[in-house]
CHARMM internal coordinates of N, CA and C (Angstrom, degrees):
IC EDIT
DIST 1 N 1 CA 1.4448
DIST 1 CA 1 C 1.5226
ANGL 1 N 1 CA 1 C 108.98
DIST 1 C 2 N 1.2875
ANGL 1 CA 1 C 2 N 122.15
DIHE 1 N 1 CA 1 C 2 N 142.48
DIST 2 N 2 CA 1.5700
ANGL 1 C 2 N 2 CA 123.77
DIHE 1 CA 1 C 2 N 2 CA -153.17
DIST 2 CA 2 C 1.7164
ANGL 2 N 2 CA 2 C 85.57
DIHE 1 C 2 N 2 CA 2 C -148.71
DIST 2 C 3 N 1.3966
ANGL 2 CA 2 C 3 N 95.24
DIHE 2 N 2 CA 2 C 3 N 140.47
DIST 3 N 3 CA 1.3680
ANGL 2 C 3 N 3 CA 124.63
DIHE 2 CA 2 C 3 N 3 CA -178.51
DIST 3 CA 3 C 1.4820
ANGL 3 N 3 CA 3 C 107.14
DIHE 2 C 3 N 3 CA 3 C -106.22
DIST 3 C 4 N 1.5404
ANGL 3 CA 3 C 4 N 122.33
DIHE 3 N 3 CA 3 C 4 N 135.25
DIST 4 N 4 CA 1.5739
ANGL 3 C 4 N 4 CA 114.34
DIHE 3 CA 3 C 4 N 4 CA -179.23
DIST 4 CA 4 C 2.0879
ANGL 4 N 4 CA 4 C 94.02
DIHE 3 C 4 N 4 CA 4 C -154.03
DIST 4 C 5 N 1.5392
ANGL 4 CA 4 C 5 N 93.36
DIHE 4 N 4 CA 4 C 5 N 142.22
DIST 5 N 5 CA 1.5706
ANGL 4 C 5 N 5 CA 94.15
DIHE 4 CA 4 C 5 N 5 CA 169.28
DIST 5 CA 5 C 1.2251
ANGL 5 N 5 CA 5 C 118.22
DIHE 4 C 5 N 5 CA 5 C -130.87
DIST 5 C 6 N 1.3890
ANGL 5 CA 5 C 6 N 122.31
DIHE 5 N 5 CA 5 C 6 N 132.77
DIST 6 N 6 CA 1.5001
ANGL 5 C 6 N 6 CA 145.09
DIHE 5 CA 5 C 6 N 6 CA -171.61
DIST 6 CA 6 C 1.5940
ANGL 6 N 6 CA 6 C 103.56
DIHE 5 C 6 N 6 CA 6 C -96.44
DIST 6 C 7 N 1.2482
ANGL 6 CA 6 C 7 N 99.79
DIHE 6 N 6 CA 6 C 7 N 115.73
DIST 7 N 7 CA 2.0877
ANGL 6 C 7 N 7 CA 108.03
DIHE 6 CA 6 C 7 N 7 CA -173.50
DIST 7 CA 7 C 1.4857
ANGL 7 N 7 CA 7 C 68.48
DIHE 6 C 7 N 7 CA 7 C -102.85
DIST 7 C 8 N 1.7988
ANGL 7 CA 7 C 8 N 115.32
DIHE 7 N 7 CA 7 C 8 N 127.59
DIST 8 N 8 CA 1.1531
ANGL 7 C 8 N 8 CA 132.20
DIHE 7 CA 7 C 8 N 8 CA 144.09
DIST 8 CA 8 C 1.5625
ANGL 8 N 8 CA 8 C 118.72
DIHE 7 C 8 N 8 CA 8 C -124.92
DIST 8 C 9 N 1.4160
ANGL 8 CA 8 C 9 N 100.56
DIHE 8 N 8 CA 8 C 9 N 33.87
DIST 9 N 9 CA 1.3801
ANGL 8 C 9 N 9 CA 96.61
DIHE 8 CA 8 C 9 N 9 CA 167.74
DIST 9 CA 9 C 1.6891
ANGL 9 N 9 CA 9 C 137.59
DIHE 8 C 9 N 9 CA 9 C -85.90
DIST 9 C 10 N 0.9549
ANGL 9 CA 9 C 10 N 100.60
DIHE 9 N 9 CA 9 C 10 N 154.20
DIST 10 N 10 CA 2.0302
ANGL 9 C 10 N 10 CA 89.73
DIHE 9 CA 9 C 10 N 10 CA -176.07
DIST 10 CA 10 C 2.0544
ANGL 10 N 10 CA 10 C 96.12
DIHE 9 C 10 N 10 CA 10 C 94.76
DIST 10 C 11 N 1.2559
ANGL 10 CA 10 C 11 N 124.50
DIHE 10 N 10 CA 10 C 11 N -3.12
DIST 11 N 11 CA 1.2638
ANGL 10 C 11 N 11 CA 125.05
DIHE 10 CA 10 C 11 N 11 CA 163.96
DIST 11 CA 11 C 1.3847
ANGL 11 N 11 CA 11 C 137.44
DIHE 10 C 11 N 11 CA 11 C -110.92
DIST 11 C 12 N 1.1994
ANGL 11 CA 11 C 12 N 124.94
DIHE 11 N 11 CA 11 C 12 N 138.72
DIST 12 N 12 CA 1.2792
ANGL 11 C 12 N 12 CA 123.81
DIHE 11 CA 11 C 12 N 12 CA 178.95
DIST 12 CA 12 C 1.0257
ANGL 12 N 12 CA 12 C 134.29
DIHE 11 C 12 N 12 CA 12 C -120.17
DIST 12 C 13 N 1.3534
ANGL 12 CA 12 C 13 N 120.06
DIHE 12 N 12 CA 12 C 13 N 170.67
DIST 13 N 13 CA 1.7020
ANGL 12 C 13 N 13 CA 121.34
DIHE 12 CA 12 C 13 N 13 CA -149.85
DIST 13 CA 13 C 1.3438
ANGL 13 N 13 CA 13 C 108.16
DIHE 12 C 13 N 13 CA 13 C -72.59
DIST 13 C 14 N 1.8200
ANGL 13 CA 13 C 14 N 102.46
DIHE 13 N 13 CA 13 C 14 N 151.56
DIST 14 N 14 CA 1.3993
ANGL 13 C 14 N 14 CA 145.51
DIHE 13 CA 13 C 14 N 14 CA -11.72
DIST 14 CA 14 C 1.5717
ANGL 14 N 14 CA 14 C 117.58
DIHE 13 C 14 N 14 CA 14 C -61.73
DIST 14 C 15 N 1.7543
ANGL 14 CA 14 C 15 N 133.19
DIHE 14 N 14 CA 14 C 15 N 10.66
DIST 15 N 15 CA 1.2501
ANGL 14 C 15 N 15 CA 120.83
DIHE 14 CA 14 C 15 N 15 CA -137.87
DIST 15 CA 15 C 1.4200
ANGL 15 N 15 CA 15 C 91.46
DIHE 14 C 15 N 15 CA 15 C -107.02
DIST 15 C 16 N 1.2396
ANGL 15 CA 15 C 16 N 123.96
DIHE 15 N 15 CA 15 C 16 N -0.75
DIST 16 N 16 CA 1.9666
ANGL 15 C 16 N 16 CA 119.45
DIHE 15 CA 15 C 16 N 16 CA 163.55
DIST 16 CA 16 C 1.7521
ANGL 16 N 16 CA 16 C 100.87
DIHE 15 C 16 N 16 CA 16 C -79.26
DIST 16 C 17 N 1.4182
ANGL 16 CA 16 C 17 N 111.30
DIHE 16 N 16 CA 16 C 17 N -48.05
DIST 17 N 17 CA 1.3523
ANGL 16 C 17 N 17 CA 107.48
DIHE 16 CA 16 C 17 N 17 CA -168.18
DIST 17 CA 17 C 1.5157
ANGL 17 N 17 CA 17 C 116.48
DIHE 16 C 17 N 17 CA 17 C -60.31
DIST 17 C 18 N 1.7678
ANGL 17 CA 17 C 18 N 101.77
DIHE 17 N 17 CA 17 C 18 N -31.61
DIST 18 N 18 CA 1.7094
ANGL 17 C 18 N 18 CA 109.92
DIHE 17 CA 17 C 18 N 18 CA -172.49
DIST 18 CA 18 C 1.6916
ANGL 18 N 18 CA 18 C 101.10
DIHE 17 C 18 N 18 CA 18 C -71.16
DIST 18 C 19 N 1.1428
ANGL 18 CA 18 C 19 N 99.26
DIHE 18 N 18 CA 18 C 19 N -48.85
DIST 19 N 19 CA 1.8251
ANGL 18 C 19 N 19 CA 107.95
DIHE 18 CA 18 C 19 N 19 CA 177.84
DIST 19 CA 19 C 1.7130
ANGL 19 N 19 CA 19 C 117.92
DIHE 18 C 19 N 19 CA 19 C -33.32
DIST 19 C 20 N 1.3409
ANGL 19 CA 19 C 20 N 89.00
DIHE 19 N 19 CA 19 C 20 N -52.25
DIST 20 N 20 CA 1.4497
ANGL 19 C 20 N 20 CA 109.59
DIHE 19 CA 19 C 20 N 20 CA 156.25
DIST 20 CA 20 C 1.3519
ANGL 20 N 20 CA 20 C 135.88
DIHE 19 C 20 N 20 CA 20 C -31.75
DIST 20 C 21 N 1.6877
ANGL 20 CA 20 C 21 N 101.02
DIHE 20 N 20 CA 20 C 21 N -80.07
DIST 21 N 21 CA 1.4359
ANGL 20 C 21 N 21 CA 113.61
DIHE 20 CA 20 C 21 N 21 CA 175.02
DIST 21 CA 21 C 1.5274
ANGL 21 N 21 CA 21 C 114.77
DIHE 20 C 21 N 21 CA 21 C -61.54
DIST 21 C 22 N 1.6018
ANGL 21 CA 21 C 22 N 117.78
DIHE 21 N 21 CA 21 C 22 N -25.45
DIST 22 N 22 CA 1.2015
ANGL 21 C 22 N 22 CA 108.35
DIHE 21 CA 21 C 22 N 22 CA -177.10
DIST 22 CA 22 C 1.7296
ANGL 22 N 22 CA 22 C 106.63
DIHE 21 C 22 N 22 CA 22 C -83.43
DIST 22 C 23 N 1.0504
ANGL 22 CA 22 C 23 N 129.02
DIHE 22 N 22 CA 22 C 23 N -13.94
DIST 23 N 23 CA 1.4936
ANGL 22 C 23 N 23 CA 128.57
DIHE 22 CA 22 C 23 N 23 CA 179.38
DIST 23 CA 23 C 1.4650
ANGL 23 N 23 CA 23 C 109.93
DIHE 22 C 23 N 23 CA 23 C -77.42
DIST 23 C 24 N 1.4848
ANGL 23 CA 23 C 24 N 107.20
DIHE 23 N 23 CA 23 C 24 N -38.75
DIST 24 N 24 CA 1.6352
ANGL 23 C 24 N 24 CA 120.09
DIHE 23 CA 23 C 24 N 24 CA 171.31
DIST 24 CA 24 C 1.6177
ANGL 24 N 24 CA 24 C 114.08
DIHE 23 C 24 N 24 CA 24 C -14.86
DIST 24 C 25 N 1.2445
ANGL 24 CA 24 C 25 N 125.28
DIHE 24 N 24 CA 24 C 25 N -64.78
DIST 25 N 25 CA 1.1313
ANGL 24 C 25 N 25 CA 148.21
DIHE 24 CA 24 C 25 N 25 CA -147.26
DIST 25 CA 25 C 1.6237
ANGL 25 N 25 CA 25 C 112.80
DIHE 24 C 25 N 25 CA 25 C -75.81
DIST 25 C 26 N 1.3997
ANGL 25 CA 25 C 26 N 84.60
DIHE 25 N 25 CA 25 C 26 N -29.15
DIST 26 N 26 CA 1.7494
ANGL 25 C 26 N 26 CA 96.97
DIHE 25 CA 25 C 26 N 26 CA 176.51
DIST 26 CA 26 C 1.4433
ANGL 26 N 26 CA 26 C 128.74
DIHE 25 C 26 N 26 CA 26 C -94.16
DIST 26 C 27 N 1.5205
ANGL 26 CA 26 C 27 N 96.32
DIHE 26 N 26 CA 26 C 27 N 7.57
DIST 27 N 27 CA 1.8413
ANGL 26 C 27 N 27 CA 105.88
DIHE 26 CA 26 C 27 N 27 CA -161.60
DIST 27 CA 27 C 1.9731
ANGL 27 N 27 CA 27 C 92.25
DIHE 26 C 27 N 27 CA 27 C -116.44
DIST 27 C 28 N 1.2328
ANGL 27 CA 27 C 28 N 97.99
DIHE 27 N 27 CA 27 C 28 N 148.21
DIST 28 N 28 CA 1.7217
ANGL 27 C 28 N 28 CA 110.40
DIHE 27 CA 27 C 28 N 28 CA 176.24
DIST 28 CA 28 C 1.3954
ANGL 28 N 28 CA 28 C 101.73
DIHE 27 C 28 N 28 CA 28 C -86.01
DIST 28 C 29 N 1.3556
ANGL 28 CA 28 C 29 N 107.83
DIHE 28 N 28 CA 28 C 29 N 172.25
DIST 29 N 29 CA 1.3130
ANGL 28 C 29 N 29 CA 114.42
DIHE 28 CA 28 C 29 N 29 CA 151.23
DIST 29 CA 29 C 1.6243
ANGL 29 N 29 CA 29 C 131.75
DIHE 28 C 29 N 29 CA 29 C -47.24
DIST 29 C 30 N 1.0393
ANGL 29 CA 29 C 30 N 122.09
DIHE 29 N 29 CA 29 C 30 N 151.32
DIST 30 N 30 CA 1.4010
ANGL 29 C 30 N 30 CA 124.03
DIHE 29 CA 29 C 30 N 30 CA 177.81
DIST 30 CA 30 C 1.7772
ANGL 30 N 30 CA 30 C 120.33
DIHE 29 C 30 N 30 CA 30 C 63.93
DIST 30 C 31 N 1.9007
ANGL 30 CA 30 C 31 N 117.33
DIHE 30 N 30 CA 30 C 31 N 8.09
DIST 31 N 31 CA 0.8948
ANGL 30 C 31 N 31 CA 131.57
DIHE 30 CA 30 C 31 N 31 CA 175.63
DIST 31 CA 31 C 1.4593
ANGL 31 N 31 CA 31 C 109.19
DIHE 30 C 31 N 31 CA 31 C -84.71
DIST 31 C 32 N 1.8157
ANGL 31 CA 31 C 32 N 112.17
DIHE 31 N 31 CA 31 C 32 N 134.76
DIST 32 N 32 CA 1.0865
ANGL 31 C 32 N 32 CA 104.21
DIHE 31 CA 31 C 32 N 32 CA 162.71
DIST 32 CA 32 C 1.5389
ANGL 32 N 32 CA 32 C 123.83
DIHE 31 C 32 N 32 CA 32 C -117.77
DIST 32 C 33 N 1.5437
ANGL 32 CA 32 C 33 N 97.15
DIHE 32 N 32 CA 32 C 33 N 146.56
DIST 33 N 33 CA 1.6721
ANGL 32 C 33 N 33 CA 108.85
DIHE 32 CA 32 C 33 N 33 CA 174.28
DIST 33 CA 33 C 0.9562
ANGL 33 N 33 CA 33 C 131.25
DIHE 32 C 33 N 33 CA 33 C -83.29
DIST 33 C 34 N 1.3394
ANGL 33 CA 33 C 34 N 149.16
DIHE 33 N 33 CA 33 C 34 N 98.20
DIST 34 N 34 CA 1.6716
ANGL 33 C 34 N 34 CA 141.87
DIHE 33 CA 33 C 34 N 34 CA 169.27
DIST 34 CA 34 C 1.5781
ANGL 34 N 34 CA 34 C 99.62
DIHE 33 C 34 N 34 CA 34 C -73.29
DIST 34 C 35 N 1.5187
ANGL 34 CA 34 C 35 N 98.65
DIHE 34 N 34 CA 34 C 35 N 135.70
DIST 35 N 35 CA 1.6526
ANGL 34 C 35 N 35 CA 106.12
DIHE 34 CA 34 C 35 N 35 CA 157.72
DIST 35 CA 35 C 0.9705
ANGL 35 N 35 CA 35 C 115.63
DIHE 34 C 35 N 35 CA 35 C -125.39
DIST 35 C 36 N 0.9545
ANGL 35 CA 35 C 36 N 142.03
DIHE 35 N 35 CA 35 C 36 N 178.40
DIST 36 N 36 CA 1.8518
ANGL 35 C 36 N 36 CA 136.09
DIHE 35 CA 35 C 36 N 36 CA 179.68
DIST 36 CA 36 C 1.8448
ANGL 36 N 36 CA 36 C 93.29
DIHE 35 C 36 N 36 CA 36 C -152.73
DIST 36 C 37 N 1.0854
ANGL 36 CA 36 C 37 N 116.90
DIHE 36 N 36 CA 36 C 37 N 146.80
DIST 37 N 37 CA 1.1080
ANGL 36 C 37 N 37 CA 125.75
DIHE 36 CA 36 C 37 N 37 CA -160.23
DIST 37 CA 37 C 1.9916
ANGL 37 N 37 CA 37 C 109.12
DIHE 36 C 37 N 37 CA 37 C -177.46
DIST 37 C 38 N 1.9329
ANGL 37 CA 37 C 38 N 84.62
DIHE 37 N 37 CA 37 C 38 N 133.29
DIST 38 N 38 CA 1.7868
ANGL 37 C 38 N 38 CA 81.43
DIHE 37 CA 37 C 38 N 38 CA 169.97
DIST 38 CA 38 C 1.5536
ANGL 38 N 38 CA 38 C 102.95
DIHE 37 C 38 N 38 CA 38 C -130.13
DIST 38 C 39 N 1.3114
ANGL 38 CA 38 C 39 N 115.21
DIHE 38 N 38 CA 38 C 39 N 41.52
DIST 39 N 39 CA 1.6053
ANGL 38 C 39 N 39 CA 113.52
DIHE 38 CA 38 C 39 N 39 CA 135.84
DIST 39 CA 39 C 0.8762
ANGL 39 N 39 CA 39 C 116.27
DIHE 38 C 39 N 39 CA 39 C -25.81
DIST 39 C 40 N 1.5373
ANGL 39 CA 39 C 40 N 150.99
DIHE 39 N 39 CA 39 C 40 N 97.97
DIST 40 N 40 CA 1.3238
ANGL 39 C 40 N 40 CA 127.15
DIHE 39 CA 39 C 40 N 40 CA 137.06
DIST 40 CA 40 C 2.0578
ANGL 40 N 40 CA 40 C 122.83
DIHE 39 C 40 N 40 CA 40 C -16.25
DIST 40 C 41 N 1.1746
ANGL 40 CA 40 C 41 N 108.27
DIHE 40 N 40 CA 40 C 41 N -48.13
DIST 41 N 41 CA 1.7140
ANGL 40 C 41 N 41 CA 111.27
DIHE 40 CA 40 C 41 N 41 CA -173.55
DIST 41 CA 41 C 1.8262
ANGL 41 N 41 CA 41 C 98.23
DIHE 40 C 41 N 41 CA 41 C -90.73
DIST 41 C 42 N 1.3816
ANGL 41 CA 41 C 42 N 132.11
DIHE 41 N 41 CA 41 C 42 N 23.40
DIST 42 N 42 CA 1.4258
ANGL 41 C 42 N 42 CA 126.62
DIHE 41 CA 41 C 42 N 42 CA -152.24
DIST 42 CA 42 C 1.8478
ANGL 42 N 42 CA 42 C 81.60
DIHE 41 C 42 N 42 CA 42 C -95.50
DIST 42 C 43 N 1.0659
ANGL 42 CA 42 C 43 N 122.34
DIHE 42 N 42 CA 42 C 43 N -33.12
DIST 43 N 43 CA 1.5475
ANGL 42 C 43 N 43 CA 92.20
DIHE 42 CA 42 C 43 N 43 CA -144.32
DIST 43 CA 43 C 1.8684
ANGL 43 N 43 CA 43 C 88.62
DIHE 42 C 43 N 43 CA 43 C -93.69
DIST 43 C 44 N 1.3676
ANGL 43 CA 43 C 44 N 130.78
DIHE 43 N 43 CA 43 C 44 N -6.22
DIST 44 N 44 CA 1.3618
ANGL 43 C 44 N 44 CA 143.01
DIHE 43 CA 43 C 44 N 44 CA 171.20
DIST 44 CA 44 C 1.6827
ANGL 44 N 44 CA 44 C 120.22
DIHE 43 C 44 N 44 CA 44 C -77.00
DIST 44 C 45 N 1.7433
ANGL 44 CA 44 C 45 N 106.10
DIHE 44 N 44 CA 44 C 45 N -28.55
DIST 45 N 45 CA 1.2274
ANGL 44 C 45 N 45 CA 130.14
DIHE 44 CA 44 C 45 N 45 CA -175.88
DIST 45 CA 45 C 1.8845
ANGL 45 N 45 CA 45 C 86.60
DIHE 44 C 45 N 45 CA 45 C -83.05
DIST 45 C 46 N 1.4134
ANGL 45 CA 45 C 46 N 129.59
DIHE 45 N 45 CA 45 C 46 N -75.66
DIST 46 N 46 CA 1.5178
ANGL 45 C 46 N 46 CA 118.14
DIHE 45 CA 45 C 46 N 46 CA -128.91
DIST 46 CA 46 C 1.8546
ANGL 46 N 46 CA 46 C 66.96
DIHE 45 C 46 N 46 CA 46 C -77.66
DIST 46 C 47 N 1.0840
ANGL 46 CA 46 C 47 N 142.62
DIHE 46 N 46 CA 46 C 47 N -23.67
DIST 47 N 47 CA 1.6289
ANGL 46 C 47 N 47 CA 119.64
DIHE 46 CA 46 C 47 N 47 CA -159.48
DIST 47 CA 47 C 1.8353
ANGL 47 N 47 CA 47 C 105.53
DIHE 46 C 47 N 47 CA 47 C -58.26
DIST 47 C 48 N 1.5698
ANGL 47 CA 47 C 48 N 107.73
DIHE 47 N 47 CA 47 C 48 N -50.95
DIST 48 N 48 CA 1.2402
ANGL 47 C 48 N 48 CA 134.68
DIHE 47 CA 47 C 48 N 48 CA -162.10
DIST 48 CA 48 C 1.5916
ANGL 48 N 48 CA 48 C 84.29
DIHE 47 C 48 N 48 CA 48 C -68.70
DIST 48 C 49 N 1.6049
ANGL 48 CA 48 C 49 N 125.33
DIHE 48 N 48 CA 48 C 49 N -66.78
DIST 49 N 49 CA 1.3257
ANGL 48 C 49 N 49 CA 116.25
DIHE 48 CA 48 C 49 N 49 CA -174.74
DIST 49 CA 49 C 1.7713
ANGL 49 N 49 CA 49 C 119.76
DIHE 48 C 49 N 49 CA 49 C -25.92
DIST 49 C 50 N 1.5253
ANGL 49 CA 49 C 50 N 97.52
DIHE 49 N 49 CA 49 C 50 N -61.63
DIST 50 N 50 CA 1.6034
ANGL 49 C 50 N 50 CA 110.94
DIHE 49 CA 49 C 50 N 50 CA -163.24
DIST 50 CA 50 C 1.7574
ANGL 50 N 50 CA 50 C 106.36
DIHE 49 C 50 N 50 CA 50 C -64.45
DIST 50 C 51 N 1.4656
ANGL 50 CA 50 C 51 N 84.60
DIHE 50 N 50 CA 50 C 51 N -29.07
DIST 51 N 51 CA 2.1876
ANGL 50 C 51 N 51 CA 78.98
DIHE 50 CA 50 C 51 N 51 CA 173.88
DIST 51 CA 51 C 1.2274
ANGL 51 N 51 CA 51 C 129.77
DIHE 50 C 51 N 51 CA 51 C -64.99
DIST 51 C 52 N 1.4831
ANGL 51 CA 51 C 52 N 97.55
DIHE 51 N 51 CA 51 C 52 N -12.91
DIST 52 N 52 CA 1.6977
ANGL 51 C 52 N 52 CA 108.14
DIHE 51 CA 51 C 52 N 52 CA -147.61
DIST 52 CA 52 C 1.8860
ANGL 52 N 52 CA 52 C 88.68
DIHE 51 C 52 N 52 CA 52 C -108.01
DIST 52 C 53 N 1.4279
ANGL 52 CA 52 C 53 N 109.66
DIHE 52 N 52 CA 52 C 53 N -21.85
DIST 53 N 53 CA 1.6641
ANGL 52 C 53 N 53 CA 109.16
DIHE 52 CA 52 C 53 N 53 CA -172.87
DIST 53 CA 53 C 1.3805
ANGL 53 N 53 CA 53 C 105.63
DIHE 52 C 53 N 53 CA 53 C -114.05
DIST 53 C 54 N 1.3701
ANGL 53 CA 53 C 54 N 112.17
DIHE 53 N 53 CA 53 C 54 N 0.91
DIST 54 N 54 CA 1.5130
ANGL 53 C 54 N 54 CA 116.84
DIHE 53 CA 53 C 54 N 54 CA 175.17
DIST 54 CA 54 C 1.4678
ANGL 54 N 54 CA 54 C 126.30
DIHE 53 C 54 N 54 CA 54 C 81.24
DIST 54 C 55 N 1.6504
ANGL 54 CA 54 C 55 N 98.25
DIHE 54 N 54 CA 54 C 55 N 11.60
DIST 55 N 55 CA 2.3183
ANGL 54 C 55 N 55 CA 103.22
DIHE 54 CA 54 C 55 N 55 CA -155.48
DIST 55 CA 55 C 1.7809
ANGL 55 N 55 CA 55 C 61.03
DIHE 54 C 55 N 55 CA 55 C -78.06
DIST 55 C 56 N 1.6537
ANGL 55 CA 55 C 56 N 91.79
DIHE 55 N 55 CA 55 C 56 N -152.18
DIST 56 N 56 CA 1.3840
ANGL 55 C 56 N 56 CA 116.28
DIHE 55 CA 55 C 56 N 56 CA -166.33
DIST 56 CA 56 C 1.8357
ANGL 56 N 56 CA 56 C 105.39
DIHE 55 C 56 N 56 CA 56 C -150.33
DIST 56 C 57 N 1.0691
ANGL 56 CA 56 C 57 N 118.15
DIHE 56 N 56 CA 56 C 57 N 121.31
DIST 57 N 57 CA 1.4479
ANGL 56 C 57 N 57 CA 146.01
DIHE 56 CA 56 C 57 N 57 CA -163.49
DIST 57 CA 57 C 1.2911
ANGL 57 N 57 CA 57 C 95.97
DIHE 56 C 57 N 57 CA 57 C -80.90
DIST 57 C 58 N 1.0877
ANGL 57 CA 57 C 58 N 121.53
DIHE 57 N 57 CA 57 C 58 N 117.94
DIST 58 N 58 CA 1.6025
ANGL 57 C 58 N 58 CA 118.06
DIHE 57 CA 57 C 58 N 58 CA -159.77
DIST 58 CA 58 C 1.8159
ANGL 58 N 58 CA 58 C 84.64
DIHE 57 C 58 N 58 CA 58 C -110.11
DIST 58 C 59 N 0.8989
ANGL 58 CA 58 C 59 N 119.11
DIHE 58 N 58 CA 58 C 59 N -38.06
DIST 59 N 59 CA 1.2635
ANGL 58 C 59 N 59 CA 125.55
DIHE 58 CA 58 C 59 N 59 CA -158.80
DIST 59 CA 59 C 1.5739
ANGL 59 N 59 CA 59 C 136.32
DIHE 58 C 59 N 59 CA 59 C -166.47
DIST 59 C 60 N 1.4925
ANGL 59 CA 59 C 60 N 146.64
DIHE 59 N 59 CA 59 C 60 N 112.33
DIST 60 N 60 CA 1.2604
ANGL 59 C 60 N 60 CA 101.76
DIHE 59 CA 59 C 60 N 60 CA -162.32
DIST 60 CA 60 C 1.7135
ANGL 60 N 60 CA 60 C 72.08
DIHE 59 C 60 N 60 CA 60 C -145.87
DIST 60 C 61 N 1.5132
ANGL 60 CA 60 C 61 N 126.82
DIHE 60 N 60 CA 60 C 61 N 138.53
DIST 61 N 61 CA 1.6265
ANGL 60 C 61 N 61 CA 153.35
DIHE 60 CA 60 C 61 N 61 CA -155.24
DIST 61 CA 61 C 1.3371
ANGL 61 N 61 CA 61 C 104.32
DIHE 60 C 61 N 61 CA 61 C -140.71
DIST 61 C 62 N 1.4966
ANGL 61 CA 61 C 62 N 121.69
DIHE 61 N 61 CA 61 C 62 N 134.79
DIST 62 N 62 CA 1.2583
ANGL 61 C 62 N 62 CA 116.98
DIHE 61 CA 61 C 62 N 62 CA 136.68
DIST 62 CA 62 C 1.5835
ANGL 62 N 62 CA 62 C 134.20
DIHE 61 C 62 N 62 CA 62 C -116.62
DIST 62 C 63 N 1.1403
ANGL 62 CA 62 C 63 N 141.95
DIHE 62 N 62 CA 62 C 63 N 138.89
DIST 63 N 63 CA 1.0905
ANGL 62 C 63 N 63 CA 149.55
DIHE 62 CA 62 C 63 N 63 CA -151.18
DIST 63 CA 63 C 2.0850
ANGL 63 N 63 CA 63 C 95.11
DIHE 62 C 63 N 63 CA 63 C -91.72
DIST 63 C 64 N 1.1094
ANGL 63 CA 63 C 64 N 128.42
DIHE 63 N 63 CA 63 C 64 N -179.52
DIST 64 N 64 CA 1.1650
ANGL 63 C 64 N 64 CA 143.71
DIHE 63 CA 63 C 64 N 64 CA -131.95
DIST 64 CA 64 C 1.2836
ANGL 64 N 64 CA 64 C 89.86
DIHE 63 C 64 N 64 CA 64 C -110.65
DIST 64 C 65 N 1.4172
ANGL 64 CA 64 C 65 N 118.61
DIHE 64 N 64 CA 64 C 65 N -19.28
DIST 65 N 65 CA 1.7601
ANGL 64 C 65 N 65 CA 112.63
DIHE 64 CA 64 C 65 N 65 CA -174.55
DIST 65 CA 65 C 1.3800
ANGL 65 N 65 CA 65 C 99.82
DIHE 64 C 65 N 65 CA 65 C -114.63
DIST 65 C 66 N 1.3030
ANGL 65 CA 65 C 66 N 111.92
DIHE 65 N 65 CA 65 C 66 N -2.60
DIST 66 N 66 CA 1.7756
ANGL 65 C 66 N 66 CA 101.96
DIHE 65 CA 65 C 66 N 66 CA 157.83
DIST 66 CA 66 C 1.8432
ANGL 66 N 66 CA 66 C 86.16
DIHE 65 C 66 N 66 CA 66 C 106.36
DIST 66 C 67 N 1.1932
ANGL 66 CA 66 C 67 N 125.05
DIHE 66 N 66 CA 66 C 67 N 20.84
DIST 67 N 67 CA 1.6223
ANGL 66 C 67 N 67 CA 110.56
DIHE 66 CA 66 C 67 N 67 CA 175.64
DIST 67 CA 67 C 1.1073
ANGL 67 N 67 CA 67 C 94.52
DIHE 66 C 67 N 67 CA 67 C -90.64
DIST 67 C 68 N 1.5501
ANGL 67 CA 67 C 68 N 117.96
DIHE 67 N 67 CA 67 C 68 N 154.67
DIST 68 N 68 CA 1.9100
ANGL 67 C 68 N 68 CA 101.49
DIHE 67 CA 67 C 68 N 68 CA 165.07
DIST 68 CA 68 C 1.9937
ANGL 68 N 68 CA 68 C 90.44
DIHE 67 C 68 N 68 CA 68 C -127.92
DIST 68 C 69 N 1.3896
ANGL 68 CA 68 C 69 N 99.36
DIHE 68 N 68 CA 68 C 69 N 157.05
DIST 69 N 69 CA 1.3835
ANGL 68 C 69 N 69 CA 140.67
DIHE 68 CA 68 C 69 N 69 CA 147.29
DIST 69 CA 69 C 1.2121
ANGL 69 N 69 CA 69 C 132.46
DIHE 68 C 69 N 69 CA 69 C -47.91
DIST 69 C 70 N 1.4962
ANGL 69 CA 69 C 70 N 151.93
DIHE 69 N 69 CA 69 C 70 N 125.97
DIST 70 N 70 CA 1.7055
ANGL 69 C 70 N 70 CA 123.25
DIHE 69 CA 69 C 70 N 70 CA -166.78
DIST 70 CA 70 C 1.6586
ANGL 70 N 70 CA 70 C 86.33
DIHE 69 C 70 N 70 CA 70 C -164.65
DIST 70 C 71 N 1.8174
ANGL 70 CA 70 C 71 N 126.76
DIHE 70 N 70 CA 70 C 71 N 104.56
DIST 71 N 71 CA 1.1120
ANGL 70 C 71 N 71 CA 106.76
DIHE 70 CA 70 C 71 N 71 CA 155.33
DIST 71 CA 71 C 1.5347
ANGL 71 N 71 CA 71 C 105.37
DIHE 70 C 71 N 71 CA 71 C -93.80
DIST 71 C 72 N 1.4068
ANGL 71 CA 71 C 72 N 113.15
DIHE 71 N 71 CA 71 C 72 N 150.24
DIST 72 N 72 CA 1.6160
ANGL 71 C 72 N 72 CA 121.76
DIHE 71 CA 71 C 72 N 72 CA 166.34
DIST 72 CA 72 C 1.7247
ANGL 72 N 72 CA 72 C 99.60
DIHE 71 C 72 N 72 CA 72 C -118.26
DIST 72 C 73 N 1.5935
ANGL 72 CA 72 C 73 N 106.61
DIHE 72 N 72 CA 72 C 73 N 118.20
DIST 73 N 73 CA 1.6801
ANGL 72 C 73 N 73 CA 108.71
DIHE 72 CA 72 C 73 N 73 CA 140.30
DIST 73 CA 73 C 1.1931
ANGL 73 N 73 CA 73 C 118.17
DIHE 72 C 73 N 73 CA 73 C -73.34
DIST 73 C 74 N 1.4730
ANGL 73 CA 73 C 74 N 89.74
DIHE 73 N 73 CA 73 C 74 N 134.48
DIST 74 N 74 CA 1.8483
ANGL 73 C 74 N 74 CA 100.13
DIHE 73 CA 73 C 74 N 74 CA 163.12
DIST 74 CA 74 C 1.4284
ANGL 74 N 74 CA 74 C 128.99
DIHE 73 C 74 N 74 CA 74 C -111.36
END
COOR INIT
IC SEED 1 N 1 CA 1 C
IC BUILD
């Protein structure tokens, strides 16, 4: 199981979620993803993402300046 983090900050939507889907492909099972992201729509986007691809939303936070946190199992 392999740990990996995606800085998608300073971008905006869809281009945290695409960042995403394009990293997808390279991760095994039981890998988790951190993203960090200040989308305003990011933490509504990876929720809807992970339902729709089946990973599992381990977690998704935002901090006080509006960055958010996002682990995904895969």
């Amino acid at each position: 199981m392999a740990s990996q983090t995606l800085d998608a900050l300073g971008l905006k939507c869809p281009q945290p979620i695409l960042k995403v889907a394009t990293l997808a492909p390279q991760l095994n099972p039981g890998d988790i993803l951190e993203v960090k992201a200040d989308c305003e729509s990011f933490p509504k986007d990876i929720k809807t993402w992970a339902e729709r691809t089946g990973k599992t939303l381990l977690f998704c936070n935002t901090d006080a300046e509006g960055k958010h946190s996002a682990q995904i199992q895969f």
